[in-house]
LOLUM-920730 format. One line per 5 residues: number of its first residue (from 0); their letters; for each residue x, y, z of N, C-alpha, C. Coordinates in nm, 4 decimals, padded with zeros to 6 digits. Layout:
N
NUM	a	X Y Z X Y Z X Y Z ~ ...;
This chain:
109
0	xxxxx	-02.3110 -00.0923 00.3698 -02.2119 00.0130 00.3615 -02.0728 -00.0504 00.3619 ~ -02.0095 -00.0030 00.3047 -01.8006 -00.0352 00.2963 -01.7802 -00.0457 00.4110 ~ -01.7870 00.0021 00.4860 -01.7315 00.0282 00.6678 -01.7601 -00.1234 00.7014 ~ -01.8671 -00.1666 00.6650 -01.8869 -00.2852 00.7670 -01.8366 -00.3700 00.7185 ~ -01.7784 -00.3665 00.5970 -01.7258 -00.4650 00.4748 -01.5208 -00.4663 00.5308;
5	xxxxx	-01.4741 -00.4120 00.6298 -01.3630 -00.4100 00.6474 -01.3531 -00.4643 00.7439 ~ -01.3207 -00.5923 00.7298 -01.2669 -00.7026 00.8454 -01.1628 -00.7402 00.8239 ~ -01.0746 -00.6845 00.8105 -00.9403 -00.7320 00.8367 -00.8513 -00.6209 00.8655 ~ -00.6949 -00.6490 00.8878 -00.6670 -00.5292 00.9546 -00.5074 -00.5413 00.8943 ~ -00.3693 -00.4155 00.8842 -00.2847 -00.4160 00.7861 -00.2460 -00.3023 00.8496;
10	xxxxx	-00.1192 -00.2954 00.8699 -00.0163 -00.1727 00.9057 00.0480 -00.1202 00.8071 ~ 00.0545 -00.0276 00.8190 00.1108 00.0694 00.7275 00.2386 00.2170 00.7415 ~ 00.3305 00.1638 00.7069 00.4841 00.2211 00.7066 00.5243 00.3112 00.6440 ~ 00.5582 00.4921 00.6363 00.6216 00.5441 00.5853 00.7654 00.5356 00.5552 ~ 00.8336 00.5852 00.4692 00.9275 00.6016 00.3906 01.0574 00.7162 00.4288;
15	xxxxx	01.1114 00.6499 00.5079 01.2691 00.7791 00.5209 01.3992 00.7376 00.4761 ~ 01.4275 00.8314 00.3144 01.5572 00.8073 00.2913 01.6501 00.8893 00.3438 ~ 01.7647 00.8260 00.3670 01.8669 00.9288 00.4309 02.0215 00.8749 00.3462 ~ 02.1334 00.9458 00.3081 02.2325 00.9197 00.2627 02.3294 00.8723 00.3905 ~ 02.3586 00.7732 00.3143 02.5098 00.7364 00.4492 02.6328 00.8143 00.4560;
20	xxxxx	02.7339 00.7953 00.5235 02.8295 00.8599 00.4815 02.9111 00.8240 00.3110 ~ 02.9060 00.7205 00.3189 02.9726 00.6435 00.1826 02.8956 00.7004 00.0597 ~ 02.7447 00.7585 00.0848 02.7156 00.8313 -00.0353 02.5494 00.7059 -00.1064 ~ 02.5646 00.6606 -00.0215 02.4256 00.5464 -00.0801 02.2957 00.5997 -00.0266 ~ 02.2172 00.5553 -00.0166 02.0792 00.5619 00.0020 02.0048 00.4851 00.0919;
25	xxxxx	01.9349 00.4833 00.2167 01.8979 00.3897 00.3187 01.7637 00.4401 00.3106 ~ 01.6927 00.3052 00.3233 01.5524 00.3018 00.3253 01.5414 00.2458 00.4834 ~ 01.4446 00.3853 00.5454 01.3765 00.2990 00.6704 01.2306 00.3370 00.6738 ~ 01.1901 00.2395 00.7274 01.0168 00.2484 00.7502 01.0124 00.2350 00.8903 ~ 00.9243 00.3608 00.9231 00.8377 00.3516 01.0485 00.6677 00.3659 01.0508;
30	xxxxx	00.6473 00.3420 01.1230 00.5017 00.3066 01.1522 00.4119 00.3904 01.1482 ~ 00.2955 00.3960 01.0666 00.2389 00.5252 01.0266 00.0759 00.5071 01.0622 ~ 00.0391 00.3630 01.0559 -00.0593 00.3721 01.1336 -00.0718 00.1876 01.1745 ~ -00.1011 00.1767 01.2770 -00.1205 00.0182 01.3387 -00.2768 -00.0407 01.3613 ~ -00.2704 -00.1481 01.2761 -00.4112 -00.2123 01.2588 -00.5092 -00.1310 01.1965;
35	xxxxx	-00.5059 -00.0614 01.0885 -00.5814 -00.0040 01.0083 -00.7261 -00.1112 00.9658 ~ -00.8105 -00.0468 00.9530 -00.9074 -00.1849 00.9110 -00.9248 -00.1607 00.7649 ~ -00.9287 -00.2641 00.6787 -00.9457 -00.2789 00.5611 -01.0042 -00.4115 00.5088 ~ -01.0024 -00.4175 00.3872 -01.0681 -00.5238 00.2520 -00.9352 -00.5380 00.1997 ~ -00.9355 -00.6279 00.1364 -00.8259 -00.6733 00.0645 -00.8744 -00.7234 -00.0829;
40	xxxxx	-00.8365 -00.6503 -00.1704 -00.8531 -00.7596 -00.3056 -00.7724 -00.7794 -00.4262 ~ -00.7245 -00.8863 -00.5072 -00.6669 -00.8657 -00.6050 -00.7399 -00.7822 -00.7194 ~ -00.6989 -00.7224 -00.7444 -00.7203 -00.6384 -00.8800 -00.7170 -00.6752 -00.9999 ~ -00.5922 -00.7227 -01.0630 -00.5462 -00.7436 -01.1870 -00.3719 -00.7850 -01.1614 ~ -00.4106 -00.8682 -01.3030 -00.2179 -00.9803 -01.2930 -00.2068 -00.9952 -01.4179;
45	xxxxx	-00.0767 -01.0915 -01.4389 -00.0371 -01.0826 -01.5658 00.1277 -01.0987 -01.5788 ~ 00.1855 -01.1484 -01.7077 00.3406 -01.1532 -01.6484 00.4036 -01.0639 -01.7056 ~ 00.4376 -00.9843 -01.6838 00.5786 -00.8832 -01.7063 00.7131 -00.8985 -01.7420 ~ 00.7416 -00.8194 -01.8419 00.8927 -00.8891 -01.8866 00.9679 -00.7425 -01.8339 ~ 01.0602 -00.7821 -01.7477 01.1553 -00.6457 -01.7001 01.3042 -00.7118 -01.7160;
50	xxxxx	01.3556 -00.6526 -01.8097 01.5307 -00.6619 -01.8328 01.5576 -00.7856 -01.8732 ~ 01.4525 -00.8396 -01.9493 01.4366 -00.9424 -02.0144 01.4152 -01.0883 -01.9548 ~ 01.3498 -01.0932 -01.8536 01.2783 -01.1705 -01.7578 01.1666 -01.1587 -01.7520 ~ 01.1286 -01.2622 -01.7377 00.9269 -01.2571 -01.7523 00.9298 -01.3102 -01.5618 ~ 00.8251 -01.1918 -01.5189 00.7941 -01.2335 -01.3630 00.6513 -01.2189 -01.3465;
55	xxxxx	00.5794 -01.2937 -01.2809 00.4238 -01.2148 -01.2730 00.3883 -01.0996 -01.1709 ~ 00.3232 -00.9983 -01.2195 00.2945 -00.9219 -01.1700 00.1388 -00.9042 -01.1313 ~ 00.1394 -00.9058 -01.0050 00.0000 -00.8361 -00.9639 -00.0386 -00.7403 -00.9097 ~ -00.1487 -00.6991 -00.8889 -00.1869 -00.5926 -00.8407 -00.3259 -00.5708 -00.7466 ~ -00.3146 -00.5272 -00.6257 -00.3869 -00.5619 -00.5092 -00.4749 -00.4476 -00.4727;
60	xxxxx	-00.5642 -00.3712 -00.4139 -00.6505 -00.3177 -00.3568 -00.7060 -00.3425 -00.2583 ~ -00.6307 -00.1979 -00.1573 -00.7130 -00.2296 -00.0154 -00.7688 -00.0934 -00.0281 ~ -00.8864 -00.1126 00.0266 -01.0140 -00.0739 00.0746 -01.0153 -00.0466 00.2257 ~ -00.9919 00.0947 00.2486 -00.9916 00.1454 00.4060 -01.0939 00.2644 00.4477 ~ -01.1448 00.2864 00.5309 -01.1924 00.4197 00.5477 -01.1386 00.5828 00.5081;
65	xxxxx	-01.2220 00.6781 00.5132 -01.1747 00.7577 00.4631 -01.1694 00.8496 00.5758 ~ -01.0577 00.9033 00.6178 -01.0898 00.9473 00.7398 -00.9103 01.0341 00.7864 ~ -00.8755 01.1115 00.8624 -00.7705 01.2187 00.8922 -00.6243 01.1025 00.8892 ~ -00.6469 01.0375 00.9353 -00.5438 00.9455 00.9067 -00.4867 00.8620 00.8241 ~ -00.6334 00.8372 00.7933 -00.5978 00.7091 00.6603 -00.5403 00.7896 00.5170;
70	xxxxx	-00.6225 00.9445 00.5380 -00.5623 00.9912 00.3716 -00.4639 01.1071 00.4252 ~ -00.3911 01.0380 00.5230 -00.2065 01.0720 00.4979 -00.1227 00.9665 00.4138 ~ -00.1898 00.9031 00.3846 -00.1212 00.7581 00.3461 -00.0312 00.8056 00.2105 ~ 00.0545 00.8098 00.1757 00.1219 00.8421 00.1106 00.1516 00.7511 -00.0468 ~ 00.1954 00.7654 -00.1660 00.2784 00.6329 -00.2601 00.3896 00.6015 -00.2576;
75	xxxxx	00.4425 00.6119 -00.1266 00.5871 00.6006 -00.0740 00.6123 00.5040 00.0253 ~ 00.4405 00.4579 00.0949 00.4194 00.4326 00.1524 00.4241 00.2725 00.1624 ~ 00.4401 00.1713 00.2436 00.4415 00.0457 00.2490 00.3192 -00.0172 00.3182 ~ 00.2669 -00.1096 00.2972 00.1423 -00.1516 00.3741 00.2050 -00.3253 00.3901 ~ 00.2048 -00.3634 00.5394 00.2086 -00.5131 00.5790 00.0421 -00.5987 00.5587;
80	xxxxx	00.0351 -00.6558 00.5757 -00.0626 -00.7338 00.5166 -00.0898 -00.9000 00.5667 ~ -00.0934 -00.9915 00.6491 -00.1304 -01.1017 00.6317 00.0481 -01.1315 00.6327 ~ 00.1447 -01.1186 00.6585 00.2562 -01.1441 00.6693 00.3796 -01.0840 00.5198 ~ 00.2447 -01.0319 00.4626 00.3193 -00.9380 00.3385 00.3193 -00.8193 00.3176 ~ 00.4336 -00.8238 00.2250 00.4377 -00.6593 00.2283 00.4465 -00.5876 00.0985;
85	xxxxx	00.3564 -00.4883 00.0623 00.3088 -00.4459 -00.0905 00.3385 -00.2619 -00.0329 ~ 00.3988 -00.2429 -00.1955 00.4213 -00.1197 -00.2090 00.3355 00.0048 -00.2842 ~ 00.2669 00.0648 -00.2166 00.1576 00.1984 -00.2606 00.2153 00.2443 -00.3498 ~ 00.0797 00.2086 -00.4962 00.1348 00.2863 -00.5915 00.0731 00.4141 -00.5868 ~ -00.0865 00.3952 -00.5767 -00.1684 00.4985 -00.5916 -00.2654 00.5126 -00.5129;
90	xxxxx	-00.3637 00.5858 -00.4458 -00.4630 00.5955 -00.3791 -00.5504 00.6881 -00.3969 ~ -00.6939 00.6430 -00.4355 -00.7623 00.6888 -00.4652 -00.8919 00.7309 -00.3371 ~ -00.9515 00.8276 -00.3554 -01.1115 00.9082 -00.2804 -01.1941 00.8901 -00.4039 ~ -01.2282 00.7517 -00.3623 -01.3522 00.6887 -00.4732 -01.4630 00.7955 -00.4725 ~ -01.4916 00.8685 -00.5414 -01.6149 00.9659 -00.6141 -01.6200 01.0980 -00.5642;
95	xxxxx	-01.4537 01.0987 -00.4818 -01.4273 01.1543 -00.4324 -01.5059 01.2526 -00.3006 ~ -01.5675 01.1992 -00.2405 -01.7101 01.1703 -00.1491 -01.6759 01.1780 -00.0217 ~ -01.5464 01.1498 00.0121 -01.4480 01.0963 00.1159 -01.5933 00.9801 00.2475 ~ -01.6165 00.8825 00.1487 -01.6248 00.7876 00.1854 -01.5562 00.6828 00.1959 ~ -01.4502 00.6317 00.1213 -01.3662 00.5702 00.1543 -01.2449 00.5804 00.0818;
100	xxxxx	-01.1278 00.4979 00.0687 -00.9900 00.4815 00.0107 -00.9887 00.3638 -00.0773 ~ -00.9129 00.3738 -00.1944 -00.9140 00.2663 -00.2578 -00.7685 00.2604 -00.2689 ~ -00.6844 00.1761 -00.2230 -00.5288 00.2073 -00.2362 -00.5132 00.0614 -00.3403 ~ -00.3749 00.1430 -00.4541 -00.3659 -00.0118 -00.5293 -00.2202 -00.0334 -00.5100 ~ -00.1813 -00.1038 -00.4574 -00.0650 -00.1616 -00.4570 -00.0240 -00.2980 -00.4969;
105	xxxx	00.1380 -00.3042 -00.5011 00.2519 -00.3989 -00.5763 00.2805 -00.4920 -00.4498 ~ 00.2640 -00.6463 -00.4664 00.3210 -00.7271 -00.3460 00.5103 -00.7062 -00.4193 ~ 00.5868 -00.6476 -00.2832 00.7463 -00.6541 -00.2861 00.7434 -00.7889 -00.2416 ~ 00.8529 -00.8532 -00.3462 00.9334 -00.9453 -00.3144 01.0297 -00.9720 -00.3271;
């Protein structure tokens, strides 16, 4: 079963923008759930040309339970990782079964 397949573990940060006075935009993250257990895997890569720069891009999949907490998880959402930190693009309810989460996210750098 998946469950037993999640040995490792990854925090995960929601998303609050708020305007300053000057009129900009502030990103803060707080803590949305601590030591989540998950899988980790690369997905798919490749290099990307953005604004006329070629950078490589990859793309990661964690694998978490499916369960009242885990599918608050938002695509706004940030997940730490092994000392990194990747940004939720999408998250999926594989067969939609709510057996587990398939989240794919962007390593920020």
């Amino acid at each position: 079963m998946l469950i037993d397949l999640l040995n490792n573990t990854c925090d995960v940060y929601s998303l609050t923008t708020t305007q300053t006075p000057m009129g900009s935009l502030k990103k803060t993250y707080t803590l949305r759930i601590d030591d989540m257990k998950c899988a980790f895997s690369m997905r798919a890569g490749g290099e990307v040309v953005r604004f006329g720069k070629a950078t490589e891009n990859y793309n990661y999949v964690f694998y978490c339970e499916y369960n009242t907490t885990n599918s608050a998880i938002e695509e706004t959402d940030k997940i730490t990782y092994d000392g990194r930190d990747f940004e939720v693009k999408s998250i999926y309810n594989a067969s939609g079964r709510n057996n587990h989460l398939e989240i794919l996210a962007e390593e920020l750098k």
